[in-house]
N, C-alpha and C positions, 0 to 999 in steps of 0.2 A: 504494500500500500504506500501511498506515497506520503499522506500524513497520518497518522495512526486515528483518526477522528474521522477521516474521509471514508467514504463507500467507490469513489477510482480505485480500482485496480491499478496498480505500477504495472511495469511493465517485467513481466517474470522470467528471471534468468537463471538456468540449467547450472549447476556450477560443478565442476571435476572432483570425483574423489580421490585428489589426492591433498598433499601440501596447502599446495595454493589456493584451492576450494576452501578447504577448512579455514583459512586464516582472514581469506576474502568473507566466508560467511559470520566470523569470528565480529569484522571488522563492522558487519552490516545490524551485527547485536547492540554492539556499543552506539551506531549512531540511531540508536534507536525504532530501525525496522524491524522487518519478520522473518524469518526465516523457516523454510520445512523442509522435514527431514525425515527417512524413510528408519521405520522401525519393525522389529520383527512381523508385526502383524497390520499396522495402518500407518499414513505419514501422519507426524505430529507435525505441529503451529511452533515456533518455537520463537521467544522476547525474551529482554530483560526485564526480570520480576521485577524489580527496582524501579521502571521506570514507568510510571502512572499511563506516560504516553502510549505507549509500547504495549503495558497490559490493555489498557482501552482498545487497541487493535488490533490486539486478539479476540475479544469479545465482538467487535465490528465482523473481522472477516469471518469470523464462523456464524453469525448470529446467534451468539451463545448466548443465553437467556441471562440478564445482566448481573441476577442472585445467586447462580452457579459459579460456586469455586472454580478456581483454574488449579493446577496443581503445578509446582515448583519444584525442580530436579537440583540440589544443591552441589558441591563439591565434597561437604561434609559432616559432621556434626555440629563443628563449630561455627560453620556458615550459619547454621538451624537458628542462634541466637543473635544473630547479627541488630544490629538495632535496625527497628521499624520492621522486622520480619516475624515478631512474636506476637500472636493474637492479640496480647494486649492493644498493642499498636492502635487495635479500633477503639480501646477505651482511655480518655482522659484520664486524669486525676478530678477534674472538674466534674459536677453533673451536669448532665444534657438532657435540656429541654425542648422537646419539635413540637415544630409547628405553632413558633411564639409569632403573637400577634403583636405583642408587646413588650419591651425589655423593659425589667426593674432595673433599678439603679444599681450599679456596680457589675452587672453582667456582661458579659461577654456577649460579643453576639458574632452568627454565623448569618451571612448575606444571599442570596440567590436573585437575580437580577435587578431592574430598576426599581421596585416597589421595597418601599422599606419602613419596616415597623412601627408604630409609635412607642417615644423611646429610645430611640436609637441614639438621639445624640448625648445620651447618659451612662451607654457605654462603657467599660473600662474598658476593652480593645472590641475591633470589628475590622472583621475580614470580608471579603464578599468572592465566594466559588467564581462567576462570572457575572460582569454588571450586565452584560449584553443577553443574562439569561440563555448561554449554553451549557447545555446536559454533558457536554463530551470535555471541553475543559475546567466544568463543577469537578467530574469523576475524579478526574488528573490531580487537580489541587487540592482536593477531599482530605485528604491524611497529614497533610503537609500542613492545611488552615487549622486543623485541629489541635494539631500539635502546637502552633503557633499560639490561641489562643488559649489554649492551656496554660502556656509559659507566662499569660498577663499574669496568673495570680487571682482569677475570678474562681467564687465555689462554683458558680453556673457560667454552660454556656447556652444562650437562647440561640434558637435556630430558626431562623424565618421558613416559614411554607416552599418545600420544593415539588412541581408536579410527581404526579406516581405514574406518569406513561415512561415509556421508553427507558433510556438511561438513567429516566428519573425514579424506575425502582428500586434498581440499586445501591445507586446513591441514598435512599428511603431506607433502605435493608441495612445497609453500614453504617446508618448514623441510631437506627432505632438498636441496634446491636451496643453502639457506647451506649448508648440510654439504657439499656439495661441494667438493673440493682446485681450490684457486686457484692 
């Protein structure tokens, strides 16, 4: 794909098994494409887990249902704890609030396009997924805003309303997952 968000197809290139394939396909991980690759039994989709973009284009090019785990092939055990790679990852230390209409004073708050809460400029930090209201760079910046506003030091974070079509399940699926009691 040519941008991990897009539905074009790039244009798909056969590559050698040998050397030069592997390092060329190596090279196409880190800039953030896709890669597949034949395995005993079906070809896998193959990204970097790491990179929001990357995962979002996985879910694109297969049409994988957006609340479907992907599964992640590591190096090791030690990879297994890498930071942002541990369940927790989807939960703060903050609680999480969806589908705030409204921020209290000293909350944090989570933004999803131009319409914005009453309240908001009471704030202790605010992030906004996308102001132009895209589902596909919400996904991307989803863990990264969380993480972010966690770091203000708010006990809550409000989460303004994000649609439940499309990307926007998922998104709905991983933030009502922080929201869950710990």
């Amino acid at each position: 794909m040519n941008d991990p968000g897009s539905t074009v197809p790039a244009a798909t290139r056969r590559l050698p098994a040998d050397a030069a394939g592997l390092a060329e396909a190596a090279a196409l991980l880190r800039a953030g494409r896709l890669v597949a690759f034949p395995t005993e039994t079906v070809y896998g989709l193959g990204a970097d887990a790491t990179d929001p973009a990357a995962v979002t284009g996985i879910f694109a090019a297969k049409a994988r249902p957006r609340f479907n785990p992907l599964i992640s092939h590591l190096p090791d055990a030690a990879a297994a704890l890498a930071p942002g790679m541990l369940a927790s990852h989807y939960a703060p230390r903050a609680r999480v609030r969806l589908d705030a209409v409204r921020v209290e004073p000293g909350e944090a708050v989570l933004l999803f396009g131009a319409r914005l809460p009453a309240g908001h400029e009471t704030a202790r930090a605010s992030l906004n997924l996308s102001p132009a209201g895209d589902p596909a760079e919400a996904a991307a910046r989803l863990f990264g805003a969380l993480r972010d506003l966690d770091a203000s030091g708010a006990e809550t974070i409000a989460v303004a309303p994000i649609p439940a079509d499309g990307l926007g399940e998922a998104i709905r699926d991983r933030l009502a997952r922080a929201a869950a009691p710990r």
